[in-house]
C-alpha positions in Angstrom: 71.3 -26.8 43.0 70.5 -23.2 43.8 72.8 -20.4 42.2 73.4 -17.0 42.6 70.8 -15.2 40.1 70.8 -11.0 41.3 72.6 -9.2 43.5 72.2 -5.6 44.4 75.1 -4.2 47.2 74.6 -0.8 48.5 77.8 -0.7 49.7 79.5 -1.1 46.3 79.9 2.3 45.3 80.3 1.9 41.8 77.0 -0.1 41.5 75.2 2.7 41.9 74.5 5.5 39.4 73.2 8.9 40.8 73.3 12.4 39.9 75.1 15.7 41.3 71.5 15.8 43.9 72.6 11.9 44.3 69.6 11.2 43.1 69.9 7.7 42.0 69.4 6.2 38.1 70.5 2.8 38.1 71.9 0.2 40.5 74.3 -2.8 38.8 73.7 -6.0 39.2 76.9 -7.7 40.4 76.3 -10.3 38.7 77.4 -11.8 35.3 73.6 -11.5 34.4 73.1 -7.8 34.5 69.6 -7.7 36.1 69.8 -3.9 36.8 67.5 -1.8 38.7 66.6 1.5 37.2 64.8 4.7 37.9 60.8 4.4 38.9 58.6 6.7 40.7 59.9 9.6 42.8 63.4 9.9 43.9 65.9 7.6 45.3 69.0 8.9 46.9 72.4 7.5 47.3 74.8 7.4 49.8 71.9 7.5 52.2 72.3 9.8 54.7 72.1 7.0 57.5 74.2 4.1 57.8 73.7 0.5 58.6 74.3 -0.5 62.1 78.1 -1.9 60.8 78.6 2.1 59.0 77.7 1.0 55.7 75.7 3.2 53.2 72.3 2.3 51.6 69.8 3.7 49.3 67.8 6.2 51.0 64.2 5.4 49.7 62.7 8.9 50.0 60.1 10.4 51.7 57.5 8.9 53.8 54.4 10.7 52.4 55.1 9.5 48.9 56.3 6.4 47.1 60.1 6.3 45.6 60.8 3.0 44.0 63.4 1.7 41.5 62.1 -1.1 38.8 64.1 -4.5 39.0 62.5 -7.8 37.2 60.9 -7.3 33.9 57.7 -10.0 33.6 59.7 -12.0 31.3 62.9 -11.9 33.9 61.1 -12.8 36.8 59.7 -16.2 34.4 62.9 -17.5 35.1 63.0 -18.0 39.2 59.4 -17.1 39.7 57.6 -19.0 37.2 57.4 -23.0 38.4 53.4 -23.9 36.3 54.4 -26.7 34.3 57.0 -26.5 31.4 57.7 -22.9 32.7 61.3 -21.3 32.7 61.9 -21.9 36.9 60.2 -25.2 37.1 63.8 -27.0 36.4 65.6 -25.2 39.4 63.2 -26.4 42.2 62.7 -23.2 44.0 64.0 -19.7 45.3 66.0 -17.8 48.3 65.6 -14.2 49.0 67.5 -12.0 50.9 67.3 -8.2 51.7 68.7 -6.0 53.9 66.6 -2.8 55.5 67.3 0.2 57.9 63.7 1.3 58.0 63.7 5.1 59.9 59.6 4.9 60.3 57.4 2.0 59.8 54.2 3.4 58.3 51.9 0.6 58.6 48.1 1.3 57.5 48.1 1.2 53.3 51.7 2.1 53.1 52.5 -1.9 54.1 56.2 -1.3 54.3 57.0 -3.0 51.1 60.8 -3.8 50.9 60.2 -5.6 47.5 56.8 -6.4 45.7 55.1 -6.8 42.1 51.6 -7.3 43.2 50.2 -8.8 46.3 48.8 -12.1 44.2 52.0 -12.5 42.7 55.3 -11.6 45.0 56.1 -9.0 47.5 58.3 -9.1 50.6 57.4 -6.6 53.2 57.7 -5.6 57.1 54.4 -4.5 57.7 53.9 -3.3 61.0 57.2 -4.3 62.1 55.4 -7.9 61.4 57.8 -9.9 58.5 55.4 -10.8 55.9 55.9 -12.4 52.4 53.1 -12.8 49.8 52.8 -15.3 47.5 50.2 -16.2 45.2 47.3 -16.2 47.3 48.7 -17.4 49.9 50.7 -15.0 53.0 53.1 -16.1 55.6 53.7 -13.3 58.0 55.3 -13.5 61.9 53.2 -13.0 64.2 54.8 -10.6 66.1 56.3 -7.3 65.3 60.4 -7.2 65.3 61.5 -5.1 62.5 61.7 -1.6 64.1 62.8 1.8 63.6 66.4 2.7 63.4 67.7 -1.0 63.1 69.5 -2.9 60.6 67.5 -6.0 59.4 68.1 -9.3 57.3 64.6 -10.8 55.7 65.5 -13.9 54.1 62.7 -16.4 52.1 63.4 -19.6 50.9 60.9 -21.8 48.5 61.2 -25.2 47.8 58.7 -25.8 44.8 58.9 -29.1 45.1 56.9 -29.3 48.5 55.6 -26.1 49.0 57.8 -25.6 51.8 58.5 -21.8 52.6 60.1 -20.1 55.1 60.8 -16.7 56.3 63.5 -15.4 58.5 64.3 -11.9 60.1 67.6 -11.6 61.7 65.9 -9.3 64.5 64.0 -12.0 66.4 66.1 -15.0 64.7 62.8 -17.2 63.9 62.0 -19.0 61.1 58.2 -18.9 60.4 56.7 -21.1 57.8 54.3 -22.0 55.3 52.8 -24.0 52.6 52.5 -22.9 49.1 52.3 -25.4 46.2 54.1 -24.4 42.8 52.7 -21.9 40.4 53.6 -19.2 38.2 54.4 -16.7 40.9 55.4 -14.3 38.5 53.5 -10.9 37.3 52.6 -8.5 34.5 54.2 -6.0 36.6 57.8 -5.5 37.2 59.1 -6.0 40.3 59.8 -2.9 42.4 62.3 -2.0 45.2 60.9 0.1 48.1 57.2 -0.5 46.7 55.0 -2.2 44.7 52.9 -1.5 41.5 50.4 -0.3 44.1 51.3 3.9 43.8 50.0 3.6 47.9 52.8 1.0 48.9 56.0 2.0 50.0 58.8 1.9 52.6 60.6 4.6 54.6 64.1 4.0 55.4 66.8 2.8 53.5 67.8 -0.3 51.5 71.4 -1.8 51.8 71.7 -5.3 49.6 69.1 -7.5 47.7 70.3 -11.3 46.6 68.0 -13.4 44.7 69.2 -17.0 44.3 67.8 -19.2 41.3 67.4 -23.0 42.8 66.4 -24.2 46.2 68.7 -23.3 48.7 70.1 -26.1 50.6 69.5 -26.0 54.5 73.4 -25.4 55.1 73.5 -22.3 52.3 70.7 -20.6 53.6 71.9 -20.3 57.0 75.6 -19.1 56.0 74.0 -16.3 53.5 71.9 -15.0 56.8 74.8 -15.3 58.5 76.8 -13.2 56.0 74.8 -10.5 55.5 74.5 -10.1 59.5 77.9 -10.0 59.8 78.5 -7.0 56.9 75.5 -4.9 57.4 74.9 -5.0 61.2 78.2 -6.2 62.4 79.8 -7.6 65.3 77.3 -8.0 68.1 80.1 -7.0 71.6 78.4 -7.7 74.6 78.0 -4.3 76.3 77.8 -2.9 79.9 79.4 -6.0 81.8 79.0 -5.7 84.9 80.4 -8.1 87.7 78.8 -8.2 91.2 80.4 -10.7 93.6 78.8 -12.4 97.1 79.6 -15.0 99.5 79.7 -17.8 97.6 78.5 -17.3 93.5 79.7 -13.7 91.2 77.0 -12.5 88.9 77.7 -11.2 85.6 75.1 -9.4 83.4 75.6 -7.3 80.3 73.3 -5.9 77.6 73.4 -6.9 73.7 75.2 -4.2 71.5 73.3 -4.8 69.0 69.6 -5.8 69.5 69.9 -9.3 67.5 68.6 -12.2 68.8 70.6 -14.7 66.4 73.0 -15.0 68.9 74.4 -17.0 72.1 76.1 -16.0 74.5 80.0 -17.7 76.5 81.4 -16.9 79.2 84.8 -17.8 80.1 87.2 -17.0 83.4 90.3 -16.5 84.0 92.6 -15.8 87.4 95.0 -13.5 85.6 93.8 -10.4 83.2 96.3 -11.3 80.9 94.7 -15.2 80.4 94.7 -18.4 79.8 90.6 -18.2 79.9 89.2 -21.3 80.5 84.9 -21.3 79.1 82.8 -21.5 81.8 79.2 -21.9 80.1 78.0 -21.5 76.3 74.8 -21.0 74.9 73.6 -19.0 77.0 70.1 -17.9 75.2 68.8 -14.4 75.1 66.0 -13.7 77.8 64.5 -10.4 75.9 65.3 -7.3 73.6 65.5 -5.3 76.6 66.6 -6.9 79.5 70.3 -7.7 80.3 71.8 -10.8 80.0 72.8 -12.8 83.5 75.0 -15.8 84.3 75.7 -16.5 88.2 79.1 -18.5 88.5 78.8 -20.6 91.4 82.4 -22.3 91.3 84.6 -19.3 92.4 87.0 -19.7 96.0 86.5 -17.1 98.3 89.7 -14.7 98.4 90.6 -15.6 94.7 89.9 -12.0 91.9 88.6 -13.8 88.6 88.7 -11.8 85.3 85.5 -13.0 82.9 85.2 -12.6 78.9 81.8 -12.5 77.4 81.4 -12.9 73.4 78.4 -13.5 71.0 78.4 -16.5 69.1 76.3 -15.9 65.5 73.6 -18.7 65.4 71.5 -16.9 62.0 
């Protein structure tokens, strides 16, 4: 089974340890296990001074012309979920989940690589680079395709490894897809320690700020996985109301449309009707798939009477 093994919250503020220029020296793990980050290169800074899309505070990883990291796993820490060559400390638990939560406020691409969380790149590191959702492991490096991290929004990464198979995937809550990979077991672990904004590379970094990091020990079943995305959507970029509903009727059909309040794609849409503002509503349609980051949302009821006023509700259904 898989088990909690780390977590870092941003938005417990007692987990985080930080001067009167709140610059940061240690984040708690809130774990029993006490895997606590400490101070690395360059300054981190807490409360960030932007906030998640749901208001919550981060730590602000500094600047974007240098690289300000903390130092998490120790090589001999990371052994345990990292390490699966044979008779090796994570072979017994089968795998690994990852999750982390990012607000970048510049993606700096080129030899910065966005690095969210990395020991070396032939070892471990979890990065948006480009906007493009990329983990590295080993050798190998399972990236999306297309670019959907971007500036000024609140994202969920989320890995999961089953050792056993090789099976990885990777999930962003911005687009909602799962892309995925192949990696047989082997000692994924490194030399290095494992770094938070960066990597043991003094040229990679991230610019922006880092809410929560959970590491799970143990493959993740299918159901887990999704409810941990799920979670961490809900408290860090919060309830996504449908915005701007507009209503236009004609002879024989209303249209509705309306525009995402937050831009998530892990989400369907319902629409349900009513003849009276105050209710019953009766659903009408659910489902209803997104049709692009930028483009509103549209649903033509073709059931209405003509001389009857109908009142419509439109909510977001979380599908991470």
């Amino acid at each position: 089974g898989s088990a909690l093994y780390a977590n870092l919250d941003g938005s417990e503020l007692a987990s985080v340890t930080a001067d009167g220029s709140n610059i940061v020296s240690a984040w708690a793990d809130q774990t029993a296990n006490g895997f606590n980050a400490s101070a690395g290169t360059g300054s981190v800074f807490y409360p960030s001074t932007t906030q998640s899309e749901s208001g919550l505070s981060g730590l602000d990883m500094g600047s974007t012309t240098s690289r300000t990291v903390l130092s998490w796993f120790t090589p001999t820490q990371q052994d345990q979920w990292l390490d699966f060559s044979s008779g090796a400390g994570a072979l017994p638990y089968g795998g690994f989940s990852v999750f982390a939560v990012v607000h970048p406020s510049a993606l700096l691409g080129g030899n910065n690589r966005d690095v969210v969380m990395s020991s070396t790149e032939s070892n471990f590191s979890l990065r948006y680079e480009n906007g493009k959702p990329q983990l590295r492991l080993g050798a190998a490096t399972i990236e999306k395709t297309t670019a959907s991290v971007l500036s000024g929004q609140t994202v969920v990464l989320a890995v999961r490894y089953d050792a056993t198979t090789g099976a990885v995937q990777l999930w962003d809550s911005e687009s909602g897809v799962i892309t995925t990979g192949n990696v047989p077991a082997a000692d994924f672990s490194s030399s290095a320690a494992i770094f938070l904004g960066g990597s043991s590379n003094p040229d990679q970094y991230m610019k922006g700020v880092l809410g929560e990091v959970k590491v799970y020990r143990g493959f993740q079943t299918t159901a887990d996985f999704l409810n941990e995305r799920a979670s961490l959507v809900e408290k860090w970029v919060g309830d996504p109301i449908p915005a701007d509903v507009a209503v236009i009727s004609g002879t024989n059909q209303i249209d509705l449309s309306w525009t995402k309040a937050k831009p998530i794609s892990a989400y369907t849409y319902s629409v349900y009707r009513s003849t009276s503002p105050s209710g019953p509503y009766t659903q009408i349609t659910t489902g209803l798939i997104p049709n692009g980051e930028s483009a509103p949302y549209t649903y033509s009821d073709t059931s209405v009477v003509l001389g009857t006023t109908y009142y419509y509700v439109v909510t977001a259904t979380n599908i991470a």
